[in-house]
C-alpha positions in Angstrom: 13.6 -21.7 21.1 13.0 -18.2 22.7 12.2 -15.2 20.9 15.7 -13.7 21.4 17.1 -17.0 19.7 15.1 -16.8 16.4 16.9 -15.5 12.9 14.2 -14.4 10.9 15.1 -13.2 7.1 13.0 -10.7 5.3 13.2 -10.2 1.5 12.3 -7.0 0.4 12.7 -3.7 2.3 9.5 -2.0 0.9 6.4 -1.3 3.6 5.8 -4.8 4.2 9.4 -5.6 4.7 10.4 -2.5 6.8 7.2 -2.4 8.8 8.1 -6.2 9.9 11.5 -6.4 10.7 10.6 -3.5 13.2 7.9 -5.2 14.8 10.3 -8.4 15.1 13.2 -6.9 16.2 10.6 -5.0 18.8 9.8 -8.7 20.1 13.5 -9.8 20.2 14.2 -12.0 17.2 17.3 -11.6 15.5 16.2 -9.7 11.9 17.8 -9.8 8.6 16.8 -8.1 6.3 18.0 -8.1 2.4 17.3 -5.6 -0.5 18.0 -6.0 -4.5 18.7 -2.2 -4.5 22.0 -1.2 -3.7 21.0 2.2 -2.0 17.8 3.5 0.1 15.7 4.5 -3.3 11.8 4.4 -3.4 9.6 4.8 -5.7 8.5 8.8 -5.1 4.7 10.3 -5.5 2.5 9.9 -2.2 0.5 7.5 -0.1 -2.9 8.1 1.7 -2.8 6.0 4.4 -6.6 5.8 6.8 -6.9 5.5 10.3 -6.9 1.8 10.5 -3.1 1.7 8.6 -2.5 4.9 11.1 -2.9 2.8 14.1 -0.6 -0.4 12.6 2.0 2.5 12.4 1.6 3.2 16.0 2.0 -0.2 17.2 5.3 -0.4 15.2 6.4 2.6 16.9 6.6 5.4 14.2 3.2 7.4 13.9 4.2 10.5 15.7 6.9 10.4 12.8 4.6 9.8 10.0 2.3 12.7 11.7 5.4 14.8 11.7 5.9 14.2 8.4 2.8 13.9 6.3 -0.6 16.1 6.5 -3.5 14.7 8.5 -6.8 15.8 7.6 -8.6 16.3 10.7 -12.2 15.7 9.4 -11.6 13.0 7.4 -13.4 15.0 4.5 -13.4 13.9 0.9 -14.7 16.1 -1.3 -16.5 14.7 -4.2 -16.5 16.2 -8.1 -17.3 15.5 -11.2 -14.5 16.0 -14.0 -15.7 19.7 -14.8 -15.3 20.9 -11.0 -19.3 20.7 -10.0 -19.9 19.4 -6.7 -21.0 15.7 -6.2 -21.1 14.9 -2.1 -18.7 15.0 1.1 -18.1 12.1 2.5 -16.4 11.9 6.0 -14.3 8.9 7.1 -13.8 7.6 10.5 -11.0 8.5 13.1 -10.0 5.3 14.3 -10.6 3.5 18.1 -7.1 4.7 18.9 -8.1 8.6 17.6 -5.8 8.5 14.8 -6.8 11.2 12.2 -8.9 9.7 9.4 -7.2 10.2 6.5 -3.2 10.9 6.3 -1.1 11.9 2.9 2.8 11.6 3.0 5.2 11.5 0.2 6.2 7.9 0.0 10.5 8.3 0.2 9.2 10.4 3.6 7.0 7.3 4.7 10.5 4.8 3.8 13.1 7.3 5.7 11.3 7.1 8.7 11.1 3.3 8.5 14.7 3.2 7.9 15.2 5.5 11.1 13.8 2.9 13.4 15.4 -0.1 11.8 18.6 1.7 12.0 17.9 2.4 15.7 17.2 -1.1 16.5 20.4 -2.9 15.1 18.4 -4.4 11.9 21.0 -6.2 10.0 20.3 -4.9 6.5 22.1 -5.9 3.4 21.4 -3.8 0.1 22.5 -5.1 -3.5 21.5 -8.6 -1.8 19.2 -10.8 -3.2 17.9 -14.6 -2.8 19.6 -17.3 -5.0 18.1 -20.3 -3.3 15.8 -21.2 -0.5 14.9 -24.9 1.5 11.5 -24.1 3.0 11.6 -27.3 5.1 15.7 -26.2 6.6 15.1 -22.3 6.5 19.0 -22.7 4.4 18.9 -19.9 2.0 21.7 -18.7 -0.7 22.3 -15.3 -1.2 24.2 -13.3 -4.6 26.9 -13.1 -2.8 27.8 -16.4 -2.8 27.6 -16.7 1.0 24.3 -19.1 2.7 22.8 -18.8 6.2 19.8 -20.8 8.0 17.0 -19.3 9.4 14.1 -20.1 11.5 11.4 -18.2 9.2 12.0 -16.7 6.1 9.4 -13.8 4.6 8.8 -12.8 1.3 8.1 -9.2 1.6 9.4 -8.5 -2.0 6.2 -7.2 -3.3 3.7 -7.9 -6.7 6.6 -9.6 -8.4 7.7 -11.8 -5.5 10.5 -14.5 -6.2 9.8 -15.7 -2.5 6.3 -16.4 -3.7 7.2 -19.2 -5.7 8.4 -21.4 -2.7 5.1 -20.9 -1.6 2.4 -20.9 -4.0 4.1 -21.9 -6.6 3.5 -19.5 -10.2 1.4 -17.1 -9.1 1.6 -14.5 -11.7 -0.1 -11.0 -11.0 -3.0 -10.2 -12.6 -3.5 -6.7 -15.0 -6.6 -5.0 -14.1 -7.3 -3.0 -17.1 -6.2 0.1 -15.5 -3.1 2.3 -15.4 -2.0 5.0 -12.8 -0.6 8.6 -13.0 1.2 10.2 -10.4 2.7 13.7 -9.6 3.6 16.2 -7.2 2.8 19.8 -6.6 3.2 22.9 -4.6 0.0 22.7 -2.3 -1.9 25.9 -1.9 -2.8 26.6 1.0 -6.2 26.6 0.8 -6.3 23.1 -0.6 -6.7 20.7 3.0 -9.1 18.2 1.9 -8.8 14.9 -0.3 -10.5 15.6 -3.3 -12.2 12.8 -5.8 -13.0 13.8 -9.4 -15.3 11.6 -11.3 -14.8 11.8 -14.9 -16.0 10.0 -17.8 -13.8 6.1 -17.3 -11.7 8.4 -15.6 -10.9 9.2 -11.6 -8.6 12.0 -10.7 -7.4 12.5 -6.8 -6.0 15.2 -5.5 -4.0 14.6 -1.9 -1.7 17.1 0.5 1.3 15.5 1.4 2.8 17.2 3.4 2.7 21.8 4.5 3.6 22.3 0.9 3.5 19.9 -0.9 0.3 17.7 -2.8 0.2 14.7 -5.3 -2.4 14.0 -7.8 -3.0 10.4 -9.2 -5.2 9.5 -11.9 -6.5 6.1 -13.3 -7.8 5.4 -16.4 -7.8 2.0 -18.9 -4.7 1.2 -20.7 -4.0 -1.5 -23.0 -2.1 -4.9 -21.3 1.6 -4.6 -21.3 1.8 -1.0 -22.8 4.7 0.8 -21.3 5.7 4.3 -21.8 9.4 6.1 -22.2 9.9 8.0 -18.7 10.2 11.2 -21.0 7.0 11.2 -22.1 5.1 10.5 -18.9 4.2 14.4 -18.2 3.0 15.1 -21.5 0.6 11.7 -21.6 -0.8 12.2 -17.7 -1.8 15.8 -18.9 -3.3 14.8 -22.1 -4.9 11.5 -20.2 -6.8 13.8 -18.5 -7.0 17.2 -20.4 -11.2 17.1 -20.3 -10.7 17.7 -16.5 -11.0 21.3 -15.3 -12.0 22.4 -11.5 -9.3 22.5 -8.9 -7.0 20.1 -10.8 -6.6 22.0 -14.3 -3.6 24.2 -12.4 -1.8 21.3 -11.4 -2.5 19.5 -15.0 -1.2 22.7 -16.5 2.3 23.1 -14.9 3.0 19.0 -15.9 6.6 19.5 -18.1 9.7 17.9 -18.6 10.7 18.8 -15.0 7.8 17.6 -13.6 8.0 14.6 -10.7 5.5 12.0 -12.4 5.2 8.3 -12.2 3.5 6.0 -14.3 2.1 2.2 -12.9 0.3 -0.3 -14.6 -2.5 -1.7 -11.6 -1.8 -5.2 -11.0 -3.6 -7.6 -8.5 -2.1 -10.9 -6.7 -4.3 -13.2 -5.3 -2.3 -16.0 -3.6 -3.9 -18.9 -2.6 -3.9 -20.4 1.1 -1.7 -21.6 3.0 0.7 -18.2 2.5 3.2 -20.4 4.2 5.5 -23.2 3.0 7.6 -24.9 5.5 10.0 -22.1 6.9 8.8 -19.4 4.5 6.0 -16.7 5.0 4.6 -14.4 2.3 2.8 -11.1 3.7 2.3 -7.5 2.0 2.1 -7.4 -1.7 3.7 -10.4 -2.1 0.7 -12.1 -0.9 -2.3 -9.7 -1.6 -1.8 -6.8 -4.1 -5.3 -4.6 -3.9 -6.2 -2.3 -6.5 -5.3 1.4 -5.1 -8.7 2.5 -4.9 -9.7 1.9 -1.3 -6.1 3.2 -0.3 -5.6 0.3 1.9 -2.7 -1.4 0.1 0.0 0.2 2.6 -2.4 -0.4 5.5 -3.0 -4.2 4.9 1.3 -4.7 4.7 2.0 -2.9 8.0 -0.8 -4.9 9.8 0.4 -7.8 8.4 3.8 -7.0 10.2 1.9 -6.2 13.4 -0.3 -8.8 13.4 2.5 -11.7 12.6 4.8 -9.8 15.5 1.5 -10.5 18.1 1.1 -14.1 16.6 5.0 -15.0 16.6 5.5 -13.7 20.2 2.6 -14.9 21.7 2.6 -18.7 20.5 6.6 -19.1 18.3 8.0 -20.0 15.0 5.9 -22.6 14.3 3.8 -24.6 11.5 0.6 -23.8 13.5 1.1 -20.1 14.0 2.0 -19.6 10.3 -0.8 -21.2 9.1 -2.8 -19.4 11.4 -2.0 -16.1 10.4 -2.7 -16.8 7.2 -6.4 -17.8 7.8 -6.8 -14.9 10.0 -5.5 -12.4 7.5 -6.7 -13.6 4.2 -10.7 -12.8 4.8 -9.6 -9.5 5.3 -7.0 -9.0 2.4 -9.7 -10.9 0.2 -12.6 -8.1 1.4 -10.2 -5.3 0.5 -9.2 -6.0 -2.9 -13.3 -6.8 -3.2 -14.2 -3.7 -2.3 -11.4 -2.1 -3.9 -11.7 -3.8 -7.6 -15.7 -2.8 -7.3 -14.9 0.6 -6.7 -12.2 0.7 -9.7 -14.9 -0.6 -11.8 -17.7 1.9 -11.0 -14.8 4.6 -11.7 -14.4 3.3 -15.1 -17.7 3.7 -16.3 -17.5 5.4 -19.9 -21.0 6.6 -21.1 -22.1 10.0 -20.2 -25.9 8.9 -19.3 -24.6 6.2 -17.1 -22.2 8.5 -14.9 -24.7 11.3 -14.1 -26.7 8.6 -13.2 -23.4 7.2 -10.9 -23.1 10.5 -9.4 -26.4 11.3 -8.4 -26.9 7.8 -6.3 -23.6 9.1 -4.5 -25.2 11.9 -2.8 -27.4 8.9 -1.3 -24.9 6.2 -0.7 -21.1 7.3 -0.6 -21.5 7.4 3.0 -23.0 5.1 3.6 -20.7 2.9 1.6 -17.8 3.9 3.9 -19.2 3.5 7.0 -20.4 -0.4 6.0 -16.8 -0.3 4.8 -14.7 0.4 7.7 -17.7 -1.8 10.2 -16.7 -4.3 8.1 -13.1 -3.8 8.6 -13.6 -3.6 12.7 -16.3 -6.9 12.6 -13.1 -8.7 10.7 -10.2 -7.6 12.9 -12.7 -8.6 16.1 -12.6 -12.8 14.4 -10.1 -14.9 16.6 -7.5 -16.6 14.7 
């Protein structure tokens, strides 16, 4: 069957999910693509994405967009501080092969509406208020709320950390809680603020990100009990007294948190499916799949090259039992090393004795950059192994 012929379903019109069904559609297959929300609605905040998710987003067709959109930070600087303000270290990251800018921030409904642009440029069937009932990995026959069932030649769960598509795959894969919760909120960005800045507090990390000419988010972690949740109302006043010891450059934006204030609380979850990510007819990718810790930055980044990757691997050799199980073995070494790196870095965040952090902070002035650089090698020396 030719590339033109294949029905492909994907559940879950996140990054994974949008990101794919361009890069399919691109290579001719016939994409569905279903959404339990009955309107366009994302989760708001921002999203740093690095050079290497920069380049996916070219090959699926929308980086000028996201350029457009977001704000690129030429040098790639992060500026490292402790919680009181005082200088740590720079570090610089890497533009990548292509010459994307190193670091990029964009408000996350921004990042969505130009996904949505493309699909809706390409003919994507979408179907919101939609959602899975039933699915025969071995047919590709799937039931949908609606009372209405099609078959397909691949189905793939891109419906993120609390997949339903997983469990045709891996069976009961429950996320795992890290320990950690994350604050969110957006600002008016002065316009002398064009850097990503790190503060390293006391079991506490506090970023500061542009998003876009004038606007900036800042997101927080910090431990918080297992399955503690918090009224929406009362987010503001807890991500400003979460982090009320933290003065320097993001006390002004702590200050103005209030009742009007655009602020999103997460609890930081990990999934770590097992191989084979493929069943039969059915494919997980993005979240779905590999949920990282946000502290490398690289959980966007790892969906859309998923989508890229799968589009090469699908259009080069078919919808097969082969390919599928090929792209997971290629992918997972990679996902694995990212949500590594990433939980390692959490941890080192979290530290809670004074002593113990100066002593963190003063080996960063010797290793930070060096810790990126082995970290994006790394990246390049995985991407370079053949499936």
């Amino acid at each position: 069957m030719t590339a033109t012929h294949n029905k492909v379903l994907i559940v879950g019109a996140g990054i994974a999910g949008c990101s794919a069904a361009i890069a399919l559609a691109d290579k001719g297959m016939q994409v569905t693509l279903v959404e339990k929300e009955a309107e366009w609605r994302f989760q708001s905040s921002g999203i740093f994405i690095y050079s290497n998710g920069l380049e996916a987003l070219r090959s699926v067709g929308v980086l000028p967009q996201i350029l457009d959109a977001g704000f690129g930070i030429a040098d790639g600087r992060n500026v490292y501080l402790d919680h009181h303000g005082a200088p740590i270290v720079d570090v610089f990251y890497p533009r990548s092969h292509g010459g994307a800018v190193p670091i990029l921030g964009i408000k996350r409904a921004e990042m969505h509406r130009i996904l949505a642009g493309r699909l809706d440029a390409l003919g994507v069937d979408i179907r919101l208020a939609t959602t899975v009932v039933d699915i025969h990995s071995l047919t590709g026959d799937v039931a949908f709320s609606g009372g209405t069932s099609e078959r397909f030649d691949l189905v793939i769960g891109a419906d993120g950390i609390r997949s339903q598509v997983r469990e045709a795959v891996s069976g009961p894969v429950a996320p795992r809680y890290t320990g950690f919760g994350v604050w969110r909120s957006v600002h008016e960005r002065p316009r002398t603020l064009d850097a990503k800045i790190m503060m390293m507090g006391i079991g506490k990390r506090l970023g500061i990100m542009p998003i876009s000419d004038d606007r900036l988010y800042i997101f927080g972690t910090v431990s918080e009990p297992a399955d503690r949740w918090y009224p929406r109302e009362q987010w503001p006043g807890l991500m400003r007294e979460r982090f009320a010891e933290f003065g320097g450059p993001a006390r002004q934006f702590l200050d103005q948190l209030s009742a009007d204030s655009e602020v999103l609380y997460t609890a930081v979850e990990e999934v770590q499916a097992p191989l084979p990510w493929h069943a039969g007819r059915v494919l997980l990718i993005g979240d779905a799949a590999h949920a990282s810790t946000p502290f490398m930055g690289q959980g966007g980044a790892m969906a859309v090259e998923d989508a890229v990757v799968l589009a090469e691997m699908l259009g080069a050799d078919g919808i097969n039992a082969h390919t599928l199980k090929a792209f997971g073995e290629r992918r997972f070494p990679m996902c694995r090393f990212v949500q590594d790196a990433s939980r390692k870095v959490g941890e080192a965040g979290a530290v809670e004795d004074a002593v113990s952090c100066a002593r963190r902070n003063a080996a960063m002035q010797h290793t930070a950059q060096q810790q990126v650089d082995a970290f994006y090698w790394e990246l390049d020396a995985l991407r370079a192994v053949p499936a």
